[in-house]
C-alpha positions as CSV (number, residue, x, y, z in Angstrom):
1,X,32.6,-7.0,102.3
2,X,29.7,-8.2,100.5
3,X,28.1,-11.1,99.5
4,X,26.9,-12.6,96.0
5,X,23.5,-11.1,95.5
6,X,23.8,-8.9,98.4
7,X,23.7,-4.7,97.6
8,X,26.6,-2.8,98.1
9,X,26.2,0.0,100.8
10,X,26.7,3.4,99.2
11,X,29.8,3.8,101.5
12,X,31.6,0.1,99.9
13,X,31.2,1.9,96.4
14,X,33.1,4.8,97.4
15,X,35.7,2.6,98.7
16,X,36.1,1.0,95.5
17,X,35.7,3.8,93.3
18,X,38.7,5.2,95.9
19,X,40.7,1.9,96.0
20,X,40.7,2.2,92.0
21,X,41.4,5.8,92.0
22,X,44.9,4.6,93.4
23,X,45.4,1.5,91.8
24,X,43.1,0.9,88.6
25,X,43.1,-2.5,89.0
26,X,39.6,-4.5,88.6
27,X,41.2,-7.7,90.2
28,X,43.1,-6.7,93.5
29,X,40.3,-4.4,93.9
30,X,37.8,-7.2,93.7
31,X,40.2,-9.3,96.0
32,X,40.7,-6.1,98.6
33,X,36.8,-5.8,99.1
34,X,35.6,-9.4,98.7
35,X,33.5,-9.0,95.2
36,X,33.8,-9.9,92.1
37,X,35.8,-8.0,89.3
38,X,32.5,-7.3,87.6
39,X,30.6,-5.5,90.1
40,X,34.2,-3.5,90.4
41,X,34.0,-2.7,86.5
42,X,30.3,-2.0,86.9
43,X,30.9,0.6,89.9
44,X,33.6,2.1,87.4
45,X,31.7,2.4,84.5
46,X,28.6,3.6,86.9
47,X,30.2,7.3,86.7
48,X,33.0,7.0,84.1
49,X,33.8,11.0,83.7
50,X,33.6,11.3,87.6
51,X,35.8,8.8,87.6
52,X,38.8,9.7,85.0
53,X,38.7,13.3,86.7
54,X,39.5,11.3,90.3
55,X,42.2,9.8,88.4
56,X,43.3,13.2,86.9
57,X,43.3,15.0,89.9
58,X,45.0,12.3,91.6
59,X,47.6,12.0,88.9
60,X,48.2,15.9,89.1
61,X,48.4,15.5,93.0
62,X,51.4,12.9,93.1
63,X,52.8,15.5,90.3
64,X,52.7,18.2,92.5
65,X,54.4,16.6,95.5
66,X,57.3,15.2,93.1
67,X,58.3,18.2,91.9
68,X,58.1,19.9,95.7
69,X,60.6,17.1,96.1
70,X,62.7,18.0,93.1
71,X,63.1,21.8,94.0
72,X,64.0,21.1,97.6
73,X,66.7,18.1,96.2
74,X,68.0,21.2,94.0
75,X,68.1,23.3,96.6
76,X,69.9,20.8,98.8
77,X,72.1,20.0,95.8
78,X,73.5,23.6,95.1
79,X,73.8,24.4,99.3
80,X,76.2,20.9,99.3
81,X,78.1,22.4,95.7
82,X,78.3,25.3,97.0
83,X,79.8,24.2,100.5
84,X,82.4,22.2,98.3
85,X,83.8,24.8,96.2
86,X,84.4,26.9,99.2
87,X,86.1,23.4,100.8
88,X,83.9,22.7,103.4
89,X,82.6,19.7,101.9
90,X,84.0,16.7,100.1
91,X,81.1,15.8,97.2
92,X,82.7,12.3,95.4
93,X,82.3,13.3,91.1
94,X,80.6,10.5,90.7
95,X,77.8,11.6,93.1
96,X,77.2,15.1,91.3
97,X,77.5,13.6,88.0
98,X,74.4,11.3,89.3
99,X,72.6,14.4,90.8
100,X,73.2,16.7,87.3
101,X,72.4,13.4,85.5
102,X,68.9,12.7,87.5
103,X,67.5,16.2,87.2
104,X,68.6,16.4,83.6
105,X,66.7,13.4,83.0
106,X,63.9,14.5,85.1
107,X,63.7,17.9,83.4
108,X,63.6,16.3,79.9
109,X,60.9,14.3,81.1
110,X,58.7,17.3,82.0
111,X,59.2,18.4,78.5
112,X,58.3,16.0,76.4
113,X,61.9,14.8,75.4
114,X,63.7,11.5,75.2
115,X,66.0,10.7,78.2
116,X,67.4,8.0,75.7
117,X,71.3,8.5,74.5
118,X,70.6,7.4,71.0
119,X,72.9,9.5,69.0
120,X,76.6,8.9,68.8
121,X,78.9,11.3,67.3
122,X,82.0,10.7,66.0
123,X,84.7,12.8,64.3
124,X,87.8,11.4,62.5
125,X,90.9,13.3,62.2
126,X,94.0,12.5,59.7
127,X,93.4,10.3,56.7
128,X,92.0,7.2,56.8
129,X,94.6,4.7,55.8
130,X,96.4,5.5,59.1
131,X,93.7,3.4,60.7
132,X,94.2,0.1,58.4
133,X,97.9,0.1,59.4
């Protein structure tokens, strides 16, 4: 930690610039290593493009493990389908709707698409004095 008016050590920077890497928060930064939330912005803006690229790379990182997670869940998610058509497991509907649901949702997120129902569809049949009576 350092003190007001006191240099930071080259090695307290990177622990900043690391801390905000994870985070990017000025305040609980300046709280975690005792300085103030200026010198934190200062240390940020010190190498800005170094900086969003940590971000970006960090971003991609986290990314990169979710989906591992995903395709192992899918995997895991057609073994236990599979064992269940074949009677050997008993799946609840309501837990593979959840599963279809969540990777539906997931892979329209990758794409760019709304996970938002917002359209509703309805088709009437007959005529529509039926419904008045």
């Amino acid at each position: 930690m350092a003190r007001q008016g006191q240099k930071l050590t080259d090695e307290l920077k990177e622990q900043i610039r690391a801390h905000l890497v994870l985070t990017d928060n000025l305040r609980e930064t300046a709280r975690k290593f005792g300085v103030s939330p200026n010198t934190v912005r200062n240390i940020k803006l010190e190498r800005p493009d170094e900086f969003a690229q940590l971000r970006t790379d960090k971003k991609q990182e986290l990314i990169d493990k979710l989906w591992d997670n995903i395709v192992e869940a899918q995997e895991l998610g057609f073994q236990m389908i599979a064992e269940a058509k074949k009677g050997k497991r008993d799946i609840p509907l309501g837990q593979i709707s959840t599963y279809l649901g969540t990777l539906y949702d997931k892979r329209a997120l990758m794409m760019g698409e709304s996970t938002n129902n917002t359209q509703i569809k309805v088709t009437l049949e007959g005529e529509l004095d039926t419904w008045a009576n």
